[in-house]
C-alpha positions as CSV (number, residue, x, y, z in Angstrom):
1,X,121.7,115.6,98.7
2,X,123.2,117.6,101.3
3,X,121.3,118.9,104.6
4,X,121.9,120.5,107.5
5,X,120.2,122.8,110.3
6,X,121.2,125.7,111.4
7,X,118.7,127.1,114.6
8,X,115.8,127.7,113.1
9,X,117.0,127.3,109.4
10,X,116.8,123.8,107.6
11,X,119.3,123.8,104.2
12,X,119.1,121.0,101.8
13,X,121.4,121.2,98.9
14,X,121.8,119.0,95.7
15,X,123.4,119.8,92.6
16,X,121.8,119.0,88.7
17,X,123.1,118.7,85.1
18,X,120.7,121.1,83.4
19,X,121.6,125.1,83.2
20,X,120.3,127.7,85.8
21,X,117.6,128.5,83.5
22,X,116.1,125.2,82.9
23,X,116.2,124.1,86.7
24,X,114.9,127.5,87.3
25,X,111.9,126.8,84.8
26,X,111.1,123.4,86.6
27,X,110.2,125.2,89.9
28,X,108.3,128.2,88.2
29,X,105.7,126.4,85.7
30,X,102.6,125.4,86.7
31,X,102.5,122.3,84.7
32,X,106.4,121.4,85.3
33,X,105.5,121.6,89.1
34,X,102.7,119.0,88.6
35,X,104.6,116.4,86.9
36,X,107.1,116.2,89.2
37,X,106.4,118.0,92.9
38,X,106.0,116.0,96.2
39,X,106.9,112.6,97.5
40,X,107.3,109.2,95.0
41,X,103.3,107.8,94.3
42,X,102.4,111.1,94.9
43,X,100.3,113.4,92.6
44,X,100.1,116.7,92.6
45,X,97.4,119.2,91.2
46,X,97.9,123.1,91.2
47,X,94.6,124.7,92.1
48,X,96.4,127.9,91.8
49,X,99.7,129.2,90.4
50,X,100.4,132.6,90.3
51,X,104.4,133.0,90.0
52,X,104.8,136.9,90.9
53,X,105.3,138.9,94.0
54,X,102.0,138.4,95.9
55,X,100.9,135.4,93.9
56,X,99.4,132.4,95.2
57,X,100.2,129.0,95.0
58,X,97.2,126.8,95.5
59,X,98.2,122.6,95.6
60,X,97.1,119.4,96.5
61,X,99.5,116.2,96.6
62,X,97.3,112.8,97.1
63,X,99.0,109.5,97.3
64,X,98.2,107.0,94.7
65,X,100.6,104.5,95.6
66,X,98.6,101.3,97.1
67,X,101.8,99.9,98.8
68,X,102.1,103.3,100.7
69,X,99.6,102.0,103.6
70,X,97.6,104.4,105.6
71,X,98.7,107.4,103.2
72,X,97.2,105.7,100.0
73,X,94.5,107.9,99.2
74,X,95.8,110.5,101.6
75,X,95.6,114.6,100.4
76,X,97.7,117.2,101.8
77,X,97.1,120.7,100.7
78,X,99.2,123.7,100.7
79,X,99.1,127.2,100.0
80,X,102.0,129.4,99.1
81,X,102.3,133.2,98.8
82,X,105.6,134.0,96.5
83,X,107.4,137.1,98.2
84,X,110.3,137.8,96.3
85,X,111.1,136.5,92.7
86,X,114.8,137.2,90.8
87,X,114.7,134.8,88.0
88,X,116.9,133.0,87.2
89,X,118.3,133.2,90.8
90,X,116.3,132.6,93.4
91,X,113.0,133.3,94.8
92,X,111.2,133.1,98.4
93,X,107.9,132.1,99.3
94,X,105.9,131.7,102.6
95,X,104.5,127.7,102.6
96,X,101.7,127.0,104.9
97,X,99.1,123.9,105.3
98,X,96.0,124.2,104.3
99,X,92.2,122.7,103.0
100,X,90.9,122.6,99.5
101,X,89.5,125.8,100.2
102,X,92.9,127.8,100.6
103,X,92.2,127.9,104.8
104,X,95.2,127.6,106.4
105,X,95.6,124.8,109.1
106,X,96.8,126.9,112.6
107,X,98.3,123.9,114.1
108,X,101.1,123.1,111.4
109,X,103.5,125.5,111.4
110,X,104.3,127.8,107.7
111,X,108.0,128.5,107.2
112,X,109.2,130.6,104.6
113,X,111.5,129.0,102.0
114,X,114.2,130.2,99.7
115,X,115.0,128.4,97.0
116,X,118.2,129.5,94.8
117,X,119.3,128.4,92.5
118,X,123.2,128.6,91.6
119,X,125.7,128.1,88.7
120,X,128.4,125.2,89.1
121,X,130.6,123.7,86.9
122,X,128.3,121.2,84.9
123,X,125.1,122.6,86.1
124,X,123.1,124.1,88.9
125,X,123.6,123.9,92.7
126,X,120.0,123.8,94.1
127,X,119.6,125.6,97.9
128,X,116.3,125.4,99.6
129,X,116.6,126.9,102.9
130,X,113.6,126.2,104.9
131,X,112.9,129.4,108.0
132,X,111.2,128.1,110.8
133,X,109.8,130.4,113.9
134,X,111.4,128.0,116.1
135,X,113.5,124.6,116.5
136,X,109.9,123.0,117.8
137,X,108.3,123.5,114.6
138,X,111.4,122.6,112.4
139,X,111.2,119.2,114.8
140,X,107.7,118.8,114.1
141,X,107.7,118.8,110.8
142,X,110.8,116.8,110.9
143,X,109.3,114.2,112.4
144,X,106.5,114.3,110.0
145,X,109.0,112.9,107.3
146,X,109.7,116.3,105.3
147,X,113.9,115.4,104.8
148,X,112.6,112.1,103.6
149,X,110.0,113.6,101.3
150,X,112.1,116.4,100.2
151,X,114.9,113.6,98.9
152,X,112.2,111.4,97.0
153,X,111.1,114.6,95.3
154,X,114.1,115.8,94.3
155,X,114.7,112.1,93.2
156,X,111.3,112.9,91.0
157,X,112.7,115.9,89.7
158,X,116.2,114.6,88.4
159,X,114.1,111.9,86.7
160,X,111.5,114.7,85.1
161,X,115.0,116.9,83.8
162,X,116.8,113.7,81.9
């Protein structure tokens, strides 16, 4: 996994053995999402999942690892509204925290994210590019762990594609 900052902009790239289509299909389906999205001894449930322009995506991710400490137990919630969608391609979406009910929390910081997905010799080059409003709220959530838990999903995801 590759990752980088640019200003505002956070880039994490890694590359998978399955076609364009397939990874594509992964990020895009409800029930694909669930069995693999967020951190290792994390669950996730899809409240909502609307994949089109204007959809919602509705999600919690609770801990149920005991040897996590503090965070066993934990929920975060999010709430995403999909922008843009050019399957099998890319597509971009605005991610924000929020509560069960779909409120969104004022003191995280949303970022919008594009995530492409590109052809390579033996499979697909994954790009999430993460757009912050400023380098304070990339750091904050920086320091909140998101590189770390970004790499252990995507470590959860090459295990859900073999």
């Amino acid at each position: 996994m590759n990752v980088k900052t640019e200003g505002t902009k956070l880039i994490i790239e890694r590359t998978y053995s399955v076609s364009q289509e397939r990874l594509f299909e992964a990020f895009t389906t409800s029930s694909e999402l669930e069995a693999w999205w967020g951190p290792k001894g994390w669950k996730t449930t899809n409240k909502r999942f609307d994949f089109e322009p204007g959809g919602h995506w509705h999600y919690c991710m609770k801990c149920e690892d005991q040897n996590q400490g503090d965070f066993y137990g934990m929920e975060s919630w999010g709430l995403a509204k999909f922008k843009e969608i050019h399957a099998p391609e890319r597509f971009l979406y605005e991610d924000m925290f929020s509560d069960e009910d779909g409120n969104v929390n004022p003191e995280l910081p949303g970022m919008d994210i594009e995530v492409a997905f590109v052809q390579v010799e033996g499979g697909t080059q994954l790009i999430t590019t993460t757009f912050f409003d400023s380098v304070e709220s990339l750091e904050k959530l920086s320091e909140m762990g998101m590189v770390e838990g970004t790499a252990s999903q995507m470590d959860r995801l090459e295990e859900y594609l073999k």
